[in-house]
C-alpha positions in Angstrom: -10.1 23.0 -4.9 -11.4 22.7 -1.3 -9.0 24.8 0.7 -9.6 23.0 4.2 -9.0 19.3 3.1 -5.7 20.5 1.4 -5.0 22.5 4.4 -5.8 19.4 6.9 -3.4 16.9 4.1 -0.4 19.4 5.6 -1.2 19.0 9.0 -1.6 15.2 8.8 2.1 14.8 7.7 2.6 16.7 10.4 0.8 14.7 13.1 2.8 11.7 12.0 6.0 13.1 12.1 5.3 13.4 16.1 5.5 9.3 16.5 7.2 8.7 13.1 11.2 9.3 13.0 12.1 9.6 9.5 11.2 7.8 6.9 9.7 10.6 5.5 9.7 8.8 1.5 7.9 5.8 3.5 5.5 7.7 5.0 4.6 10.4 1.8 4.2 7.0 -0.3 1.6 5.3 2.3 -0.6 8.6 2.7 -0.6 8.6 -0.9 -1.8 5.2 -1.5 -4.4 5.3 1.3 -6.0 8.9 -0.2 -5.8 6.7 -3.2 -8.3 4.1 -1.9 -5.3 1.4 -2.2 -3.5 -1.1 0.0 0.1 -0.8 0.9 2.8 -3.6 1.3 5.7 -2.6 3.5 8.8 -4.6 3.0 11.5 -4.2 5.6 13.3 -6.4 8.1 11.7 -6.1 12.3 11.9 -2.9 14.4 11.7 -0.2 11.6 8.6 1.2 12.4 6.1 -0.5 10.4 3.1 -0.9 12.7 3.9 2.2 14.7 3.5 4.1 11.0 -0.1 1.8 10.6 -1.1 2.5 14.0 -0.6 6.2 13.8 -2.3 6.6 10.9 -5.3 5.5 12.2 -5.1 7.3 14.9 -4.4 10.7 13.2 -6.8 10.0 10.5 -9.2 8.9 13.6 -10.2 5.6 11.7 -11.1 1.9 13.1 -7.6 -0.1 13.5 -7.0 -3.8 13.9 -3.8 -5.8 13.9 -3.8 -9.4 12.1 -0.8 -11.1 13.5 -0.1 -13.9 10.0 1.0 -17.1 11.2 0.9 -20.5 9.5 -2.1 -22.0 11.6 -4.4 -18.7 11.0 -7.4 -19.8 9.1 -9.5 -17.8 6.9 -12.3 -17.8 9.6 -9.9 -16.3 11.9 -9.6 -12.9 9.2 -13.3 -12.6 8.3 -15.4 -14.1 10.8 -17.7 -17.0 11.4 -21.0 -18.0 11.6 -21.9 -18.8 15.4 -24.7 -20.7 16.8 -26.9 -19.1 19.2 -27.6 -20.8 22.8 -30.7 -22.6 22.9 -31.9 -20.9 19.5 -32.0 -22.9 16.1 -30.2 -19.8 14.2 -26.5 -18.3 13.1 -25.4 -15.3 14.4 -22.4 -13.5 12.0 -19.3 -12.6 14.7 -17.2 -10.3 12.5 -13.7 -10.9 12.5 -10.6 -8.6 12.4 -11.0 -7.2 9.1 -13.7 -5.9 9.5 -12.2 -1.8 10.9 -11.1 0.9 8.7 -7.6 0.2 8.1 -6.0 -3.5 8.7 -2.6 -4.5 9.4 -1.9 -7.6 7.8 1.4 -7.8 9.8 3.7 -10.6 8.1 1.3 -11.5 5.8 3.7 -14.0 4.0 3.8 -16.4 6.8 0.2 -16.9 6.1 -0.5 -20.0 4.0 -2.0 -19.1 0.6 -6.0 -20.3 1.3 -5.6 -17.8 4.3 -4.2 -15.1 2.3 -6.7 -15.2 -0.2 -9.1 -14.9 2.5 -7.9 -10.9 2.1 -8.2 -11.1 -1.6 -12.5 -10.2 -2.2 -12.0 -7.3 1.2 -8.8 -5.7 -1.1 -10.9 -5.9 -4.3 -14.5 -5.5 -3.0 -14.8 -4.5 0.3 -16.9 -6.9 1.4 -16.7 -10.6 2.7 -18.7 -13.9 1.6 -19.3 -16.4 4.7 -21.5 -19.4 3.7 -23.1 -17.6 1.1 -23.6 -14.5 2.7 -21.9 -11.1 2.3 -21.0 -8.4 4.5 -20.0 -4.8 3.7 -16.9 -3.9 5.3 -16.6 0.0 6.9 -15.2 3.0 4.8 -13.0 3.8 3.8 -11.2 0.3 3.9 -7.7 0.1 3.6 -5.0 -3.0 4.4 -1.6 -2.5 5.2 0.7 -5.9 4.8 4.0 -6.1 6.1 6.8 -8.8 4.9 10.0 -9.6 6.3 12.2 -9.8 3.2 15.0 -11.5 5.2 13.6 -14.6 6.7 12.3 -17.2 4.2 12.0 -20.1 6.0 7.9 -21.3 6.7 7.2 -18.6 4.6 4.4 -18.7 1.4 5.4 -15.8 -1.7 2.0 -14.0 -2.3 0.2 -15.1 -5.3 0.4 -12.9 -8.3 -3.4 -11.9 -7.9 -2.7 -10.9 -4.3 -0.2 -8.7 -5.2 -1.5 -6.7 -8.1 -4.2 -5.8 -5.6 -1.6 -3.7 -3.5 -1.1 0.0 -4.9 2.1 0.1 -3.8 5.2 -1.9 -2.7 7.0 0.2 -0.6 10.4 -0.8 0.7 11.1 0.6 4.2 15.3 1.5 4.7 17.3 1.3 8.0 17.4 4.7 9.8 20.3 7.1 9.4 22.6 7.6 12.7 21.2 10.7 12.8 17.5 9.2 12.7 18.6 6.5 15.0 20.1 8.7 17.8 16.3 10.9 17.5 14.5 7.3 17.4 16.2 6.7 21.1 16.1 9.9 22.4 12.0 9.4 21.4 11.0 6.3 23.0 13.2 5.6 25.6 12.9 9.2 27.6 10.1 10.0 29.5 7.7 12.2 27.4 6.0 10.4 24.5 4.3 12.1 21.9 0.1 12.4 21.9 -1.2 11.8 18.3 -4.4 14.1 18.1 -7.0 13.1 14.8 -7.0 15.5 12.1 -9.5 13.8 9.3 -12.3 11.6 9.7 -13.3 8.7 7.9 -16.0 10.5 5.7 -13.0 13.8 4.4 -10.9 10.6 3.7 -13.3 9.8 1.3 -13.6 13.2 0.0 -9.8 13.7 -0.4 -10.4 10.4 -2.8 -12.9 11.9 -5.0 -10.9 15.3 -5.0 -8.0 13.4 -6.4 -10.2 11.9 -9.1 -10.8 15.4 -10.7 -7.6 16.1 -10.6 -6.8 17.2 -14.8 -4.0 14.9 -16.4 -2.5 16.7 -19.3 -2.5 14.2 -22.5 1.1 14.4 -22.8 1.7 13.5 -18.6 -0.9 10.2 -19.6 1.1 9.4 -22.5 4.5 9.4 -20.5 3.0 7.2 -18.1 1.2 4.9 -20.6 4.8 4.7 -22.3 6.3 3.9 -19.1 3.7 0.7 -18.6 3.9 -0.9 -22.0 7.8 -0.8 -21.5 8.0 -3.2 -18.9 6.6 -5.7 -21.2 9.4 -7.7 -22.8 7.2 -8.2 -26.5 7.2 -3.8 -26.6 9.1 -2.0 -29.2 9.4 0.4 -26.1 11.2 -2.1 -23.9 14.7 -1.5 -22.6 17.5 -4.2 -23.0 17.1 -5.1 -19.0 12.7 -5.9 -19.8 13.8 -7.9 -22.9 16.4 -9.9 -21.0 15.0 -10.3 -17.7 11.0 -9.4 -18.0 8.8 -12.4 -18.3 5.7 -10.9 -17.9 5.1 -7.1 -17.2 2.4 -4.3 -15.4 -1.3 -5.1 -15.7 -3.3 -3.1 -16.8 -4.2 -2.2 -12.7 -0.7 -0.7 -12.7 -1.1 2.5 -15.1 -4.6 3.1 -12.8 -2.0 3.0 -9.5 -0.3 5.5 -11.2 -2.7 7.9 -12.4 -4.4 7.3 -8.9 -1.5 7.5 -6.8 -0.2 11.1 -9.3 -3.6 12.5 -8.7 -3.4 12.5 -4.5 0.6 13.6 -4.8 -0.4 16.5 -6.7 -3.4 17.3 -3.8 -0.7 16.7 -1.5 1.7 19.5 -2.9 -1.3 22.0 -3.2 -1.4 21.5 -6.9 -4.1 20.6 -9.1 -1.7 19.2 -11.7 -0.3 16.4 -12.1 3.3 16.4 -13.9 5.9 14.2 -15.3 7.6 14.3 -11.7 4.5 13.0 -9.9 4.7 10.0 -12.8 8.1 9.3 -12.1 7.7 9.6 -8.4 5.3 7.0 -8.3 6.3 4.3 -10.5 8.7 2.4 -8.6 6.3 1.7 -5.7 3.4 1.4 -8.1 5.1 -1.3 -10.8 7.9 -3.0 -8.4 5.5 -5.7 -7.5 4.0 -5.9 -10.4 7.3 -7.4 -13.2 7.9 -10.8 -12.5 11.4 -11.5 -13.3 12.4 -15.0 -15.4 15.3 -17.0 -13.5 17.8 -15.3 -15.2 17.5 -12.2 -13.6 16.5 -14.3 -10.3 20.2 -15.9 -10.3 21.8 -12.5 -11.7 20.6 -10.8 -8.5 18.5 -8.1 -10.7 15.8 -6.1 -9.4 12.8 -5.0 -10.2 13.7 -1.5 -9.0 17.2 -1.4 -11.6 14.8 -2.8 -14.3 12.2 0.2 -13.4 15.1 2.9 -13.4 16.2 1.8 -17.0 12.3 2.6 -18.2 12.6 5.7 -16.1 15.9 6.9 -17.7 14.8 5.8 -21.4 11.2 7.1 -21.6 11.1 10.8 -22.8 8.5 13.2 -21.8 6.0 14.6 -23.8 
């Protein structure tokens, strides 16, 4: 195990911790998806410290940042780039656009329309763009960030299914405690603010990633978690009463490698090279959340992914 990355992991959390009040689950579950290589959808109502947690990372993992600000008229063009013509030559020049920096925020991405939110589905998946014909690598590592207000509906467009299997995570971001609130004030409204200094670079990023790949899964941790998938589909002998009744179709196959992934970087990021049933369990809401879609049952019953989840949790023995 290299000492100095798992060393530099600590002091990351740390770094953040300096801009971020709280939120400590929110923030533990978005390192872990970005040492992953995955995207991260944050789900939370305004002011709760979404882009100040996207910014910061950037800045303490000392990585390109750009903000996408999703709005109905935003075109595709407007995400990747364009093709430009050059003054008084006969030639295209290729003007990058915004998504092309280390880590994007996709900030309400759900106000996008969905040809402009697909525009983010080959960078998620590939890491590259196609305009008129011709690709571009995008920088690495390459990580988005999408936030969605779950409140307000109106001129709003539900990401497609395919979009949303391509996040690692769904993360749902809580209101601060008073506690919290009272150090989120006495924070930004005095006169000190606090200076976010890089720990990582781009290129140990990457190493952290491939660390996390060695990291041993025991047969009987991979058989928990395998269990865990196949019971969110409603045609299992595994599945609960709650999949049967409100499940109409569950986790891809993408959602057991989230897991795994996701188990792999929690482990690094305890100092363990282990994963074990806890890292499973800990990962599994924000990893399959997003990934059951509900019939209209459960949809008028007010059921949740996250109560259907638990049940699986609560019914699926170890080892």
């Amino acid at each position: 195990m290299d000492l100095k990355l798992i060393d530099k992991l600590g002091r990351v959390k740390e770094e953040i911790g300096l801009a971020m009040v709280g939120q400590r689950e929110v923030v533990d579950l978005t390192l872990t998806a970005l040492l992953a290589g995955g995207h991260v959808l944050l789900e939370g109502v305004p002011g709760l410290g979404k882009t100040l947690l996207a910014r910061t990372l950037a800045q303490v993992l000392d990585i390109s940042y750009n903000r996408i600000q999703f709005t109905p008229d935003l075109m595709p063009s407007d995400i990747t780039g364009t093709n430009l013509i050059l003054a008084g030559r006969d030639e295209f020049e290729f003007r990058q656009g915004p998504v092309f920096a280390s880590l994007v925020l996709a900030d309400e991405i759900n106000r996008a329309t969905p040809k402009t939110q697909s525009a983010l589905l080959e960078s998620m998946q590939e890491g590259r763009v196609t305009v008129f014909g011709e690709t571009h690598d995008l920088p690495r590592p390459f990580f988005v960030i999408a936030t969605q207000n779950p409140l307000e509906m109106e001129g709003t467009y539900p990401l497609p299914e395919a979009q949303l299997d391509r996040f690692l995570f769904k993360v749902l971001v809580p209101y601060p405690s008073l506690e919290e609130l009272r150090e989120i004030v006495t924070l930004t409204t005095g006169v000190s603010q606090a200076e976010i200094e890089p720990i990582m670079t781009g290129t140990e990023i990457l190493a952290v990633n491939r660390l996390a790949r060695e990291v041993p899964v025991a047969e009987k941790v991979l058989e928990f978690a395998l269990k865990i998938l196949v019971a969110t589909h409603p045609g299992n002998a595994n599945a609960t009463p709650m999949v049967k009744q409100y499940v109409q179709v569950g986790a891809s196959p993408r959602g057991i490698q989230s897991i795994i992934l996701a188990a792999r970087v929690k482990a690094l990021l305890e100092g363990r090279y282990n994963v074990s049933f806890a890292d499973i369990e800990k990962v599994s809401l924000p990893a399959l959340r997003h990934r059951l879609f509900l019939n209209f049952e459960a949809q008028g019953s007010g059921i949740s992914p996250d109560s259907i989840i638990a049940e699986i949790l609560a019914g699926t023995e170890r080892g």
